[in-house]
Residue frames as qw, qx, qy, qz and C-alpha x, y, z in Angstrom:
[[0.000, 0.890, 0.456, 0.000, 0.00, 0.00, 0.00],
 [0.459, 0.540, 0.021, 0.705, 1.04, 3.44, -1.08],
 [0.364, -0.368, -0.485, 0.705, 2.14, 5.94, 1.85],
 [0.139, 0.832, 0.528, 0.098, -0.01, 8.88, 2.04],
 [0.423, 0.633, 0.044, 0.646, 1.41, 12.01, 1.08],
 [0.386, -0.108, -0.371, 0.838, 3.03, 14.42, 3.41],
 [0.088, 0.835, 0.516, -0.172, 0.45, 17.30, 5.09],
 [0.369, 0.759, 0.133, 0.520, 0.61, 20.77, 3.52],
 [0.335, -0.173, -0.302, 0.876, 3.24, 22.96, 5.93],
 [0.034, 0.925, 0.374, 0.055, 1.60, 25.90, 6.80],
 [0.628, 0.054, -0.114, 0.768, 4.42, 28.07, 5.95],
 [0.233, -0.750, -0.230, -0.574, 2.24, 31.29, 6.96],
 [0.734, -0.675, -0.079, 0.002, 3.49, 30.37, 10.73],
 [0.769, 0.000, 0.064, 0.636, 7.26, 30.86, 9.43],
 [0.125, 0.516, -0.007, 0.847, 6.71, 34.63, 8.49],
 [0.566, -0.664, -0.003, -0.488, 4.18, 34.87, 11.74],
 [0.463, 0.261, -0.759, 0.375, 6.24, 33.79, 14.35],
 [0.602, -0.725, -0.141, -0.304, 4.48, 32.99, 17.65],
 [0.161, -0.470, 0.722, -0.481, 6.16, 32.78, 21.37],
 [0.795, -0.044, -0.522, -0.307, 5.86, 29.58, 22.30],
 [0.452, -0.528, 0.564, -0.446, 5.65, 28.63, 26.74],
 [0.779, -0.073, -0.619, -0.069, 6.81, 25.63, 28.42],
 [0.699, -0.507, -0.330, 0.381, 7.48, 24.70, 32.55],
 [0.514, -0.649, -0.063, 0.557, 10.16, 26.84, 32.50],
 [0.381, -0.108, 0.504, 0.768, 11.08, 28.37, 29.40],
 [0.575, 0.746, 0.317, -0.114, 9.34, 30.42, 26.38],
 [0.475, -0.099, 0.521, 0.702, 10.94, 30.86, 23.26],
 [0.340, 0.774, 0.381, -0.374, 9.96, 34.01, 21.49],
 [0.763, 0.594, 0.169, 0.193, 10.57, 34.82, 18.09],
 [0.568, -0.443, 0.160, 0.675, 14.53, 36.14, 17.74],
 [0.178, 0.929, 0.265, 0.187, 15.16, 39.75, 16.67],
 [0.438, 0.608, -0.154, 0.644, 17.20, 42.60, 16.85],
 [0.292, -0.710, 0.319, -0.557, 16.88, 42.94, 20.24],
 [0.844, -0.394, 0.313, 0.187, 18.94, 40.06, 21.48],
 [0.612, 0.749, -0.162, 0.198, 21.74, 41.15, 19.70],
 [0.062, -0.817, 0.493, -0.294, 23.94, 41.45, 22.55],
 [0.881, -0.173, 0.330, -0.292, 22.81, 38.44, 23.72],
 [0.901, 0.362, 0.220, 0.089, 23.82, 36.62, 20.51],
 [0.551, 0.711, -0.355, 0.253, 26.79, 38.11, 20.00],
 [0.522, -0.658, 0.475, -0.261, 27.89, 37.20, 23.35],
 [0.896, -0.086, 0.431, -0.067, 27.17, 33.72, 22.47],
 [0.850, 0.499, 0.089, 0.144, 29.67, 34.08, 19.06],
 [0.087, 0.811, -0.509, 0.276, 32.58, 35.15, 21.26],
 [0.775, -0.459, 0.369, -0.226, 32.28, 32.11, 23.10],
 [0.014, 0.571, -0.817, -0.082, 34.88, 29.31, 21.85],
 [0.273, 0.077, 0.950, -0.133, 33.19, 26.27, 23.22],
 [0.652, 0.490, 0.412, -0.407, 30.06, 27.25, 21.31],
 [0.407, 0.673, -0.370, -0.495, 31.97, 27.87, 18.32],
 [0.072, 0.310, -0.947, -0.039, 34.01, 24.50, 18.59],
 [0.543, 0.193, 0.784, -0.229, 30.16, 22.36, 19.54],
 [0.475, 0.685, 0.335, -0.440, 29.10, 23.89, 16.38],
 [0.536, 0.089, 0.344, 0.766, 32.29, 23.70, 14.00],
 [0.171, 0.978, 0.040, -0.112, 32.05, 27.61, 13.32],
 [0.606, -0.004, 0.031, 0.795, 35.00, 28.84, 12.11],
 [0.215, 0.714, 0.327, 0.580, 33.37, 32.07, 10.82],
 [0.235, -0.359, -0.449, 0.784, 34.18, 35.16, 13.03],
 [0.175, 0.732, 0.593, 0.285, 31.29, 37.59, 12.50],
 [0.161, 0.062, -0.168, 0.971, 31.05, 41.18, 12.52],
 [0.100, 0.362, 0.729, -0.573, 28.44, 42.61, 14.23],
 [0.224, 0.436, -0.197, -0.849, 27.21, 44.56, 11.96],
 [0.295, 0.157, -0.798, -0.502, 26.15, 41.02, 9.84],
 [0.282, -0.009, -0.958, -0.050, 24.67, 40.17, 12.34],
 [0.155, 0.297, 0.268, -0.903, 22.43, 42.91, 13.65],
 [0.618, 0.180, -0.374, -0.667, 21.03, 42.81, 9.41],
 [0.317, 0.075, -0.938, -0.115, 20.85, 38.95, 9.88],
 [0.006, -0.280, -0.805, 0.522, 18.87, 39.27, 12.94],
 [0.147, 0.382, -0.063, -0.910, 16.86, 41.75, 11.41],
 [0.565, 0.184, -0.301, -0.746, 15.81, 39.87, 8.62],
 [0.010, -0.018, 0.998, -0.053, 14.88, 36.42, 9.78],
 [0.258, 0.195, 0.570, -0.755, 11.66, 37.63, 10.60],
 [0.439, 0.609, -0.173, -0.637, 10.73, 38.10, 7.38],
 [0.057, 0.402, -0.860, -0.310, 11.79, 34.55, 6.15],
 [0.797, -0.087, 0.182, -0.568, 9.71, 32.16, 5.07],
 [0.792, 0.307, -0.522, -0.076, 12.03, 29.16, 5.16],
 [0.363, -0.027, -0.690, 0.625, 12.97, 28.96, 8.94],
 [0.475, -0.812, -0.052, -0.336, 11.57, 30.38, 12.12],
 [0.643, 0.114, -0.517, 0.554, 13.85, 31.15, 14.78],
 [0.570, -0.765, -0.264, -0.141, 13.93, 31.60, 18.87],
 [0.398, 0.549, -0.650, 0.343, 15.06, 32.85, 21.10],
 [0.667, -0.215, -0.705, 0.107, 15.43, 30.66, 24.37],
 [0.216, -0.508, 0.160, -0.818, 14.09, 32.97, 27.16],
 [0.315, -0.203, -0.868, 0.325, 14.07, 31.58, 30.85],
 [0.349, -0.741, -0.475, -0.322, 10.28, 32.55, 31.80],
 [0.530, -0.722, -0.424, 0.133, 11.12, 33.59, 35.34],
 [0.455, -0.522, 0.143, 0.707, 14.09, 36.00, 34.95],
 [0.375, 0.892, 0.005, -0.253, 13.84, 37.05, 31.26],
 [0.419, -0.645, 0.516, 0.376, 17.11, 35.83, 30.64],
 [0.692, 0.518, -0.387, -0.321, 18.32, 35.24, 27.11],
 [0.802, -0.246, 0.544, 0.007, 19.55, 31.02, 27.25],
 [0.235, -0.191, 0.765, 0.568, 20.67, 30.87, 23.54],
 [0.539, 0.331, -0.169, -0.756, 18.60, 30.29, 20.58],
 [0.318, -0.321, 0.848, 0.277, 16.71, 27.96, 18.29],
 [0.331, 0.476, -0.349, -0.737, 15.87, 26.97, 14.82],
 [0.653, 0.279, 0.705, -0.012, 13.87, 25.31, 12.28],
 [0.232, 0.691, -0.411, -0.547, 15.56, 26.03, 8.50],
 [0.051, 0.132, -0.895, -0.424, 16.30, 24.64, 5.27],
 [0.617, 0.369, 0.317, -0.618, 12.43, 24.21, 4.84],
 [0.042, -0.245, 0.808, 0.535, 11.59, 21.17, 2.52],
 [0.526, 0.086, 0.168, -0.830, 8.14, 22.10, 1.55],
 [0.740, 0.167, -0.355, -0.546, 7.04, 19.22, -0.38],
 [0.518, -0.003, -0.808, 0.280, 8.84, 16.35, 1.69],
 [0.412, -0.753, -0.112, -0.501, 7.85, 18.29, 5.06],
 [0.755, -0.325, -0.104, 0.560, 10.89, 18.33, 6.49],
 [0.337, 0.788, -0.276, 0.435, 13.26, 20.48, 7.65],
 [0.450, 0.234, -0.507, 0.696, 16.90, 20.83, 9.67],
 [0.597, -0.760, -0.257, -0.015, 16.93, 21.48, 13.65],
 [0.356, 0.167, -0.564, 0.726, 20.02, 23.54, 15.70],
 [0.484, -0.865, -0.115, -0.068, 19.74, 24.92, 18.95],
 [0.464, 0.363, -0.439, 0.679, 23.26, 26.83, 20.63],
 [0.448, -0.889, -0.091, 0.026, 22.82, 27.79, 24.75],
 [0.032, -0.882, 0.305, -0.358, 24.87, 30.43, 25.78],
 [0.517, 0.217, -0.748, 0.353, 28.01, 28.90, 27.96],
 [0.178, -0.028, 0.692, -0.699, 26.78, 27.79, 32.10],
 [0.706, 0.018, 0.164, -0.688, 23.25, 26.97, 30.65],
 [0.712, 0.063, -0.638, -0.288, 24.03, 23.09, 29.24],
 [0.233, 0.073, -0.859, 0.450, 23.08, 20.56, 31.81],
 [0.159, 0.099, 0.302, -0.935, 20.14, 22.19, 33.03],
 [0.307, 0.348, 0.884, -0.052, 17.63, 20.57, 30.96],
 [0.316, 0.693, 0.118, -0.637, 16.54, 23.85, 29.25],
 [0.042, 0.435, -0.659, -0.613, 17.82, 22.17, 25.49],
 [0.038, 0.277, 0.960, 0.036, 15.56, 19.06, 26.12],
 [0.148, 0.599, 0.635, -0.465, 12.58, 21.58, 27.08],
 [0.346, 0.553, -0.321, -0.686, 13.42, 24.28, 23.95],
 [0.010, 0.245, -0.873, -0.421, 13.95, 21.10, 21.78],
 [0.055, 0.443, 0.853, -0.272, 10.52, 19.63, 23.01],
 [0.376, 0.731, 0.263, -0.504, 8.03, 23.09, 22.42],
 [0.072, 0.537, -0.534, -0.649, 10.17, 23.59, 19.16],
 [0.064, -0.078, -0.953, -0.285, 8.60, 19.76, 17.83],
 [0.075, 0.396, 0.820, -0.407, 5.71, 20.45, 19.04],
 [0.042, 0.696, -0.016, -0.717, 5.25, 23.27, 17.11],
 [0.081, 0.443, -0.662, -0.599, 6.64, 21.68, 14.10],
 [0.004, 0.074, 0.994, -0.079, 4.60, 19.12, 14.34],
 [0.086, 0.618, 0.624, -0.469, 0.88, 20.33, 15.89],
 [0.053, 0.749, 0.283, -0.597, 1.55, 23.47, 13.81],
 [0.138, -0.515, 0.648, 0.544, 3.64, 23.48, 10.86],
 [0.872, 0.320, 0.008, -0.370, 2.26, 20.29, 9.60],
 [0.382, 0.550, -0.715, -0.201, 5.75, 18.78, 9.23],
 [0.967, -0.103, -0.209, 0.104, 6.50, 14.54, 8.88],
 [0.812, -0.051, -0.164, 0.558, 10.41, 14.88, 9.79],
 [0.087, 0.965, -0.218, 0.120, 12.75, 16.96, 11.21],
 [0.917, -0.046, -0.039, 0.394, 16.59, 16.37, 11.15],
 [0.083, -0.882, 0.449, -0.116, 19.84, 17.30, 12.63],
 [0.896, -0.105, -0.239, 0.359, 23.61, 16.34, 13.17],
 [0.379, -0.907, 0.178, -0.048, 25.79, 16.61, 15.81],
 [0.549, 0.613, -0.552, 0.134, 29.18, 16.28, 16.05],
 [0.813, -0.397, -0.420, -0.070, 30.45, 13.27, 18.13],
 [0.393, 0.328, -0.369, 0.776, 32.54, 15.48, 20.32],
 [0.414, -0.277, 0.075, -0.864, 29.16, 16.43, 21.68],
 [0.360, -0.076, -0.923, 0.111, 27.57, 13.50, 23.46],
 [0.081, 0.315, 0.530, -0.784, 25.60, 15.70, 25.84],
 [0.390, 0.281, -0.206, -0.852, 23.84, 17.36, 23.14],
 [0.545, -0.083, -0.745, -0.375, 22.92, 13.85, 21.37],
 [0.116, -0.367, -0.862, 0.329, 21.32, 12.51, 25.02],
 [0.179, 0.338, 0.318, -0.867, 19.46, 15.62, 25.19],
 [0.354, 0.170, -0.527, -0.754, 18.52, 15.27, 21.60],
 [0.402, -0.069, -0.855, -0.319, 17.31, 11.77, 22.01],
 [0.159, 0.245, 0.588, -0.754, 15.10, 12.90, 25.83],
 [0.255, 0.349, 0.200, -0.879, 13.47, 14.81, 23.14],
 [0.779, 0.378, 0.405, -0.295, 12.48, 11.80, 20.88],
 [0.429, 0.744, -0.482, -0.172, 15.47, 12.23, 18.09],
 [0.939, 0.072, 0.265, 0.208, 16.33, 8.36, 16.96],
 [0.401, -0.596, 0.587, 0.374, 20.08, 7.98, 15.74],
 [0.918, 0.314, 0.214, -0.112, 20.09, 7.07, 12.36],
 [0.826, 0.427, -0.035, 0.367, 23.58, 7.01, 11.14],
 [0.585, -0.612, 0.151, 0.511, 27.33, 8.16, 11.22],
 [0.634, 0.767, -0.022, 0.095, 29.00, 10.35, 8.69],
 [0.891, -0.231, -0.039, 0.388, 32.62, 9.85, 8.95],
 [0.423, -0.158, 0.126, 0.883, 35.90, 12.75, 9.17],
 [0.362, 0.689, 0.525, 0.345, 33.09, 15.44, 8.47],
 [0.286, -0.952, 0.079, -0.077, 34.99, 18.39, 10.60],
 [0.846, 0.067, -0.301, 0.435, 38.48, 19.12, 11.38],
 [0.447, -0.843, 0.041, -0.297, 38.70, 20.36, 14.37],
 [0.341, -0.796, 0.485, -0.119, 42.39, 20.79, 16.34],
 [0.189, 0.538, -0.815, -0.102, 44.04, 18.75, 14.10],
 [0.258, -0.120, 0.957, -0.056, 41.75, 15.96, 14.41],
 [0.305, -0.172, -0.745, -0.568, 39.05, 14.47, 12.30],
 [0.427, 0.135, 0.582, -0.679, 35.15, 14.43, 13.98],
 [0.017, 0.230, 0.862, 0.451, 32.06, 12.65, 12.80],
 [0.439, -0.142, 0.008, -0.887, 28.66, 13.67, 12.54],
 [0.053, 0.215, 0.938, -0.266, 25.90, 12.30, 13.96],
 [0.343, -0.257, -0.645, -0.633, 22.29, 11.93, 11.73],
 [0.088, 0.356, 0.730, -0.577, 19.14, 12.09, 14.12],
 [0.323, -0.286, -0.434, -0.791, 15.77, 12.46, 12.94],
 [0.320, 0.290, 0.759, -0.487, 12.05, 12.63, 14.32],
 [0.154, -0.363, -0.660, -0.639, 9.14, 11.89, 12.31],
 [0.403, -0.322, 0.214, -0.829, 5.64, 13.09, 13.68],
 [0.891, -0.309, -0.219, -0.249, 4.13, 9.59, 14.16],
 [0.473, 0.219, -0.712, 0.470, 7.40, 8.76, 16.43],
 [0.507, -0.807, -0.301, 0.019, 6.15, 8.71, 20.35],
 [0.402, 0.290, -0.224, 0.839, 8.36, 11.43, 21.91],
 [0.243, -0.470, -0.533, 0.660, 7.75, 13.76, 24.99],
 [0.017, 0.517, 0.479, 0.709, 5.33, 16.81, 24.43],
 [0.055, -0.002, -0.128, 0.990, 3.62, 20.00, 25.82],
 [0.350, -0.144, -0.602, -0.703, 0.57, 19.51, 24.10],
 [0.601, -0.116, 0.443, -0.655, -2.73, 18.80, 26.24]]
């Protein structure tokens, strides 16, 4: 029997960003006013190195970058805002939009002192939910690099299955990293917000 076609994205929810609340966290649409924030987080080293950045940005790219995301209709991006303080925790995204497969790519980056904390599982969690309940997507997919192990438990808390290993895809301090493949689909069981 033939698989029924993916549902239509509502990509009308990519130019309308909403804020989106969980236990402890909301993640509201990311803008020119977390700029300090976010540049804070692209002086950091260890983020740059979980993330293979090499790029050093100037602020200035990234002020217009922030600026126009808003306005995109192939991603939506948060930022990760602890509910009870206001504090900016880092950000995350849903890009590379493959309308007709309904899929698209997952990051998330917290700011350095926030991993551990469970706040990646809980952004990672409203973020599927979203993609999922709201969007309309079947899959979303990310890799990490296996230098990161934290990140991939957190990933999989949040229902992300392991499906493969790409081999030497980073060189990083003179040494070779792989990536780790991870997808969810929407009929996967996985942890949720959702009444």
């Amino acid at each position: 029997m033939p698989a029924s076609p993916p549902p239509a994205v509502d990509t009308s929810l990519l130019t309308a960003v909403r804020t989106l609340r969980g236990p402890r966290l909301r993640l509201e649409p990311l803008g020119p006013e977390h700029l300090d924030a976010v540049w804070s987080g692209l002086q950091d080293d260890e983020t740059l190195r979980l993330t293979g950045t090499r790029t050093r940005f100037e602020r200035d790219a990234v002020a217009r970058h922030l600026s126009s995301i808003q306005s995109a209709d192939d991603r939506v991006d948060w930022a990760i805002v602890d509910e009870a303080t206001g504090e900016y925790l880092g950000e995350i995204v849903l890009n590379e939009l493959e309308e007709e497969d309904a899929v698209m790519n997952f990051r998330i980056a917290l700011l350095p002192g926030n991993p551990g904390k469970g706040y990646g599982t809980e952004a990672t969690t409203l973020a599927l939910d979203h993609a999922f309940h709201e969007l309309g997507l079947h899959r979303v997919t990310l890799d990490v690099y296996s230098f990161n192990p934290r990140a991939q438990r957190s990933y999989e808390k949040a229902g992300f299955v392991v499906e493969g290993r790409q081999r030497d895809t980073l060189y990083w301090d003179g040494e070779w990293v792989d990536s780790i493949l991870m997808s969810v689909l929407s009929t996967d069981t996985r942890p949720s917000y959702l009444p």
